[in-house]
C-alpha positions in Angstrom: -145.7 45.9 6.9 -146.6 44.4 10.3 -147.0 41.4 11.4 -148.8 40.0 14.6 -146.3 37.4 15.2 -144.0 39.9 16.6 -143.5 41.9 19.4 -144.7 45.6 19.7 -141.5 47.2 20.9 -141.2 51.0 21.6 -138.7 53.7 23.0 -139.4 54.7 26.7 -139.5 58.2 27.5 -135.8 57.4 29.0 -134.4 55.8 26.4 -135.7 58.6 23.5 -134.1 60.8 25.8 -130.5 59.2 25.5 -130.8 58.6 22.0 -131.9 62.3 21.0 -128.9 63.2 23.7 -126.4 60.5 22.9 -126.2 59.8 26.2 -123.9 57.0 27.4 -126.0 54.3 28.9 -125.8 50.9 30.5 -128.6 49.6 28.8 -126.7 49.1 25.2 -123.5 47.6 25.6 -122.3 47.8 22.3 -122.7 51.4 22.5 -121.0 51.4 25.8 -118.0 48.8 25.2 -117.4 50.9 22.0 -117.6 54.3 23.7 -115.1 53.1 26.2 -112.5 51.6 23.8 -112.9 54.5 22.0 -111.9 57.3 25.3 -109.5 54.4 26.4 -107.5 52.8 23.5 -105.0 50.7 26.0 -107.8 49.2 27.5 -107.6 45.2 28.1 -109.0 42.4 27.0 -109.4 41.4 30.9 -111.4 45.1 31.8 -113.3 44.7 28.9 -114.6 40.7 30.0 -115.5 42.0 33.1 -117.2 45.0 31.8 -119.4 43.1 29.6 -120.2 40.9 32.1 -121.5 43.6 34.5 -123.5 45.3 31.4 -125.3 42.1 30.8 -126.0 40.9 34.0 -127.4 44.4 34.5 -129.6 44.4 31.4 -130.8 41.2 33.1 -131.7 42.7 36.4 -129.0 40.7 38.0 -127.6 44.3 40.2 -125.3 42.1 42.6 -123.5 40.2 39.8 -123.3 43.7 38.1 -121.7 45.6 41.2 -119.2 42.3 41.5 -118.2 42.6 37.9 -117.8 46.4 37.3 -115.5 45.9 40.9 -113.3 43.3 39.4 -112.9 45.6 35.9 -112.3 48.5 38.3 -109.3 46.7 40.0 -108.3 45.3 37.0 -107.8 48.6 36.1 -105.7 49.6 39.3 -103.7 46.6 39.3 -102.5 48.0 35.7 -101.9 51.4 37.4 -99.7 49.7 40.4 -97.3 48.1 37.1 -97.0 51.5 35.7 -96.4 53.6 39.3 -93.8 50.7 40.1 -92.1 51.0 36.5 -92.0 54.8 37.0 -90.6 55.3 40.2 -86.8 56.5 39.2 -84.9 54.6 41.5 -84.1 51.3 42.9 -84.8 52.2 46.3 -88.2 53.5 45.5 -89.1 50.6 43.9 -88.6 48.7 46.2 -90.7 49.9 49.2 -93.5 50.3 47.1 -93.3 46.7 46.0 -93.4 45.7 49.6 -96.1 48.0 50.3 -98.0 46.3 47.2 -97.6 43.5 46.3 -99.5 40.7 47.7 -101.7 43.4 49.4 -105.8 43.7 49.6 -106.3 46.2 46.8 -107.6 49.0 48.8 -103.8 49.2 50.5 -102.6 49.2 46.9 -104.5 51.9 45.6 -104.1 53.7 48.8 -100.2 53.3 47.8 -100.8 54.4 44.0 -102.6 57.6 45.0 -99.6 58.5 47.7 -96.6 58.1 45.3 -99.4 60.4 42.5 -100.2 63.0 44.7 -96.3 63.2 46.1 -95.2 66.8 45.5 -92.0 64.5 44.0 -94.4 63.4 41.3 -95.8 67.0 39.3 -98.7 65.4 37.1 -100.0 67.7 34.4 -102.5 69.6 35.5 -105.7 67.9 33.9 -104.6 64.4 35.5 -104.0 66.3 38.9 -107.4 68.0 38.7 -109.1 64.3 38.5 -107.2 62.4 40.3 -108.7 62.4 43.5 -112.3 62.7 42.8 -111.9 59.8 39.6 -109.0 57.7 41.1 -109.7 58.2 44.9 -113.6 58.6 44.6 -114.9 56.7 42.3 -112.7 54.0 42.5 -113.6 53.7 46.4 -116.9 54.0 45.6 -117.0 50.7 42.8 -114.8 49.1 45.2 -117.0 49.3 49.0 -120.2 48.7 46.9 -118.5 45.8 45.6 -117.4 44.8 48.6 -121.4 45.2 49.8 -122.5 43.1 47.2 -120.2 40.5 46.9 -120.5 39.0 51.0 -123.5 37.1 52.3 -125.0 40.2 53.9 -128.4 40.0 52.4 -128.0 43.3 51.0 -129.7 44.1 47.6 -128.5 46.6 44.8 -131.2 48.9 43.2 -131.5 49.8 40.0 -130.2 53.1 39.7 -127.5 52.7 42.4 -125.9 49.8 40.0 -126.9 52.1 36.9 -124.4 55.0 38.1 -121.5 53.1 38.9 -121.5 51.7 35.7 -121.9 55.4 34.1 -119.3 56.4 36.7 -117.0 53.6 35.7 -115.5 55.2 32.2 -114.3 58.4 34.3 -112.0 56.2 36.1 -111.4 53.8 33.4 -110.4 57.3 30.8 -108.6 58.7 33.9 -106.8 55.3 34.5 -105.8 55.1 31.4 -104.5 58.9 30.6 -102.2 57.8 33.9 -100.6 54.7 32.3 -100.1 57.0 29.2 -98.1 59.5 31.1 -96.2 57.4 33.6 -94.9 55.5 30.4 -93.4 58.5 29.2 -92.6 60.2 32.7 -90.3 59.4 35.8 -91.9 59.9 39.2 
Protein backbone atom coordinates (compact mmCIF):
# COMPACT_ATOMS: atom_id res chain seq x y z
CA UNK A 1 0.00 0.00 0.00
CA UNK A 2 1.23 3.57 -0.39
CA UNK A 3 0.37 6.40 0.72
CA UNK A 4 1.13 10.08 -0.48
CA UNK A 5 1.46 11.41 2.85
CA UNK A 6 4.86 9.96 3.12
CA UNK A 7 8.09 10.36 2.04
CA UNK A 8 9.63 8.44 -1.03
CA UNK A 9 12.76 7.15 0.56
CA UNK A 10 15.32 5.04 -1.45
CA UNK A 11 18.89 3.37 -1.14
CA UNK A 12 21.67 5.37 -2.85
CA UNK A 13 23.98 3.59 -4.95
CA UNK A 14 26.41 3.98 -1.76
CA UNK A 15 24.43 2.78 0.71
CA UNK A 16 23.11 -0.52 -1.48
CA UNK A 17 26.64 -0.97 -1.73
CA UNK A 18 27.32 -1.32 2.18
CA UNK A 19 24.35 -3.14 2.80
CA UNK A 20 24.95 -5.89 0.00
CA UNK A 21 28.81 -5.69 1.51
CA UNK A 22 28.08 -5.21 5.20
CA UNK A 23 30.17 -2.62 5.30
CA UNK A 24 30.78 -0.62 8.48
CA UNK A 25 29.47 2.85 8.00
CA UNK A 26 29.04 6.07 9.78
CA UNK A 27 25.87 6.68 8.49
CA UNK A 28 23.88 4.07 10.89
CA UNK A 29 24.96 4.27 14.22
CA UNK A 30 23.24 1.59 15.68
CA UNK A 31 24.97 -0.54 13.34
CA UNK A 32 28.23 1.11 14.23
CA UNK A 33 27.93 1.49 18.15
CA UNK A 34 26.88 -2.31 18.02
CA UNK A 35 29.71 -3.32 15.73
CA UNK A 36 32.15 -1.62 18.03
CA UNK A 37 30.90 -3.11 21.34
CA UNK A 38 30.86 -6.12 19.79
CA UNK A 39 35.11 -6.07 18.47
CA UNK A 40 35.60 -4.18 21.90
CA UNK A 41 33.68 -5.65 24.86
CA UNK A 42 35.60 -3.46 27.62
CA UNK A 43 34.62 -0.51 25.95
CA UNK A 44 33.18 2.47 28.22
CA UNK A 45 30.27 4.08 28.83
CA UNK A 46 32.50 7.48 28.40
CA UNK A 47 34.01 6.29 24.59
CA UNK A 48 30.81 5.17 23.72
CA UNK A 49 28.94 8.98 24.61
CA UNK A 50 31.47 10.51 22.69
CA UNK A 51 31.18 8.23 19.91
CA UNK A 52 27.55 8.65 19.46
CA UNK A 53 27.94 12.06 19.62
CA UNK A 54 30.43 12.30 16.72
CA UNK A 55 28.01 9.74 14.58
CA UNK A 56 25.12 12.04 15.05
CA UNK A 57 26.53 15.21 14.58
CA UNK A 58 27.95 13.73 11.41
CA UNK A 59 24.62 12.29 10.13
CA UNK A 60 23.72 15.91 10.59
CA UNK A 61 26.42 17.47 8.54
CA UNK A 62 27.88 19.00 11.57
CA UNK A 63 31.97 17.64 10.46
CA UNK A 64 33.70 19.96 13.09
CA UNK A 65 31.56 18.79 16.05
CA UNK A 66 32.16 15.24 14.56
CA UNK A 67 36.12 15.49 14.38
CA UNK A 68 35.96 17.11 18.17
CA UNK A 69 33.99 14.19 19.41
CA UNK A 70 35.59 11.17 17.75
CA UNK A 71 39.04 13.16 19.26
CA UNK A 72 37.67 13.17 22.78
CA UNK A 73 36.49 9.19 22.37
CA UNK A 74 39.97 8.64 20.93
CA UNK A 75 41.75 10.03 24.09
CA UNK A 76 39.34 8.62 26.12
CA UNK A 77 40.56 5.66 24.95
CA UNK A 78 44.39 6.48 25.56
CA UNK A 79 43.84 7.84 28.88
CA UNK A 80 42.51 4.12 29.67
CA UNK A 81 45.73 2.75 27.91
CA UNK A 82 48.06 5.18 30.29
CA UNK A 83 46.09 3.32 33.62
CA UNK A 84 46.89 0.03 32.22
CA UNK A 85 50.81 0.77 30.99
CA UNK A 86 51.20 2.45 34.54
CA UNK A 87 49.53 -0.72 36.38
CA UNK A 88 51.86 -2.98 34.27
CA UNK A 89 55.06 -1.58 34.62
CA UNK A 90 56.76 -4.29 37.26
CA UNK A 91 58.40 -2.10 39.44
CA UNK A 92 58.17 0.80 41.71
CA UNK A 93 60.70 2.68 40.14
CA UNK A 94 59.21 2.36 36.74
CA UNK A 95 56.15 3.59 37.80
CA UNK A 96 57.09 6.23 38.99
CA UNK A 97 58.87 8.11 36.11
CA UNK A 98 56.20 7.36 33.91
CA UNK A 99 53.73 8.95 36.19
CA UNK A 100 55.70 12.05 36.12
CA UNK A 101 56.11 11.80 32.56
CA UNK A 102 52.07 11.52 32.40
CA UNK A 103 50.31 12.64 34.43
CA UNK A 104 49.05 16.03 34.19
CA UNK A 105 50.51 16.15 30.65
CA UNK A 106 48.88 17.36 27.04
CA UNK A 107 47.80 13.91 25.69
CA UNK A 108 50.10 13.81 22.79
CA UNK A 109 53.19 13.61 25.54
CA UNK A 110 51.19 10.77 27.12
CA UNK A 111 50.69 8.76 24.30
CA UNK A 112 54.05 9.53 23.05
CA UNK A 113 55.01 7.87 26.65
CA UNK A 114 52.54 4.87 26.21
CA UNK A 115 54.00 3.96 22.77
CA UNK A 116 57.78 4.16 24.32
CA UNK A 117 57.29 1.82 27.38
CA UNK A 118 55.06 -0.66 24.30
CA UNK A 119 57.61 -0.64 21.82
CA UNK A 120 60.57 -1.10 24.62
CA UNK A 121 62.45 -4.23 23.67
CA UNK A 122 61.70 -4.76 27.82
CA UNK A 123 58.09 -5.06 26.93
CA UNK A 124 57.74 -8.31 24.04
CA UNK A 125 54.03 -7.82 22.91
CA UNK A 126 52.58 -10.79 21.05
CA UNK A 127 53.17 -10.52 17.74
CA UNK A 128 49.62 -9.41 16.28
CA UNK A 129 49.54 -6.35 18.85
CA UNK A 130 53.22 -5.53 17.82
CA UNK A 131 52.25 -5.70 14.12
CA UNK A 132 49.48 -2.85 14.75
CA UNK A 133 50.76 -0.90 17.10
CA UNK A 134 52.40 1.68 15.31
CA UNK A 135 50.25 2.12 12.32
CA UNK A 136 46.73 1.83 14.83
CA UNK A 137 48.13 3.25 18.11
CA UNK A 138 50.83 5.76 16.60
CA UNK A 139 48.93 6.50 13.24
CA UNK A 140 45.73 6.67 13.60
CA UNK A 141 45.53 7.85 16.89
CA UNK A 142 47.80 11.06 15.66
CA UNK A 143 45.73 11.33 12.95
CA UNK A 144 42.08 11.67 15.08
CA UNK A 145 44.10 13.67 17.42
CA UNK A 146 45.83 16.73 14.87
CA UNK A 147 42.54 16.75 13.00
CA UNK A 148 40.89 17.33 16.14
CA UNK A 149 43.19 19.62 17.12
CA UNK A 150 42.37 21.46 13.43
CA UNK A 151 38.87 21.46 14.12
CA UNK A 152 38.40 22.31 17.49
CA UNK A 153 40.54 26.15 17.46
CA UNK A 154 39.05 29.20 15.77
CA UNK A 155 41.08 28.68 12.63
CA UNK A 156 38.25 28.96 10.15
CA UNK A 157 39.06 25.67 8.86
CA UNK A 158 36.22 23.41 7.62
CA UNK A 159 36.02 19.40 7.65
CA UNK A 160 34.69 17.72 4.45
CA UNK A 161 32.65 15.01 4.25
CA UNK A 162 34.79 12.21 3.51
CA UNK A 163 37.76 13.37 5.50
CA UNK A 164 35.37 13.21 8.78
CA UNK A 165 33.74 9.94 7.16
CA UNK A 166 37.28 8.04 7.45
CA UNK A 167 38.29 8.92 10.79
CA UNK A 168 35.23 7.66 12.00
CA UNK A 169 35.75 4.25 9.89
CA UNK A 170 39.38 4.50 11.07
CA UNK A 171 38.35 4.92 14.63
CA UNK A 172 37.31 1.08 15.62
CA UNK A 173 41.07 -0.04 14.42
CA UNK A 174 42.35 1.85 17.26
CA UNK A 175 39.46 1.46 19.56
CA UNK A 176 39.79 -2.95 18.77
CA UNK A 177 43.65 -2.36 19.01
CA UNK A 178 43.28 -0.25 22.29
CA UNK A 179 41.39 -2.47 23.75
CA UNK A 180 43.27 -6.02 22.82
CA UNK A 181 46.20 -3.80 24.76
CA UNK A 182 44.23 -3.28 28.03
CA UNK A 183 43.48 -7.09 27.69
CA UNK A 184 47.03 -8.08 27.67
CA UNK A 185 48.65 -5.66 29.89
CA UNK A 186 46.05 -6.88 32.62
CA UNK A 187 47.35 -10.22 32.39
CA UNK A 188 51.14 -9.22 31.53
CA UNK A 189 54.05 -7.40 33.27
CA UNK A 190 56.05 -4.89 31.20
Amino acid sequence: MHSPNLPFLRATEYGLKCFETGELTAHDPDDYLRRLKEACLSIDDITLLYTGEALDTFRAGNYLASVVMIGVAAESMLLRLVDSVDTALDSAQKRSKFQQETKGRKAKKQHDEVLKRLISPAAPLPAELESVLTQHVGGIYDLIRRTRNDAGHPTGKRMERDETHALLLLFPKYCKTVHDLLEWLGKNLI
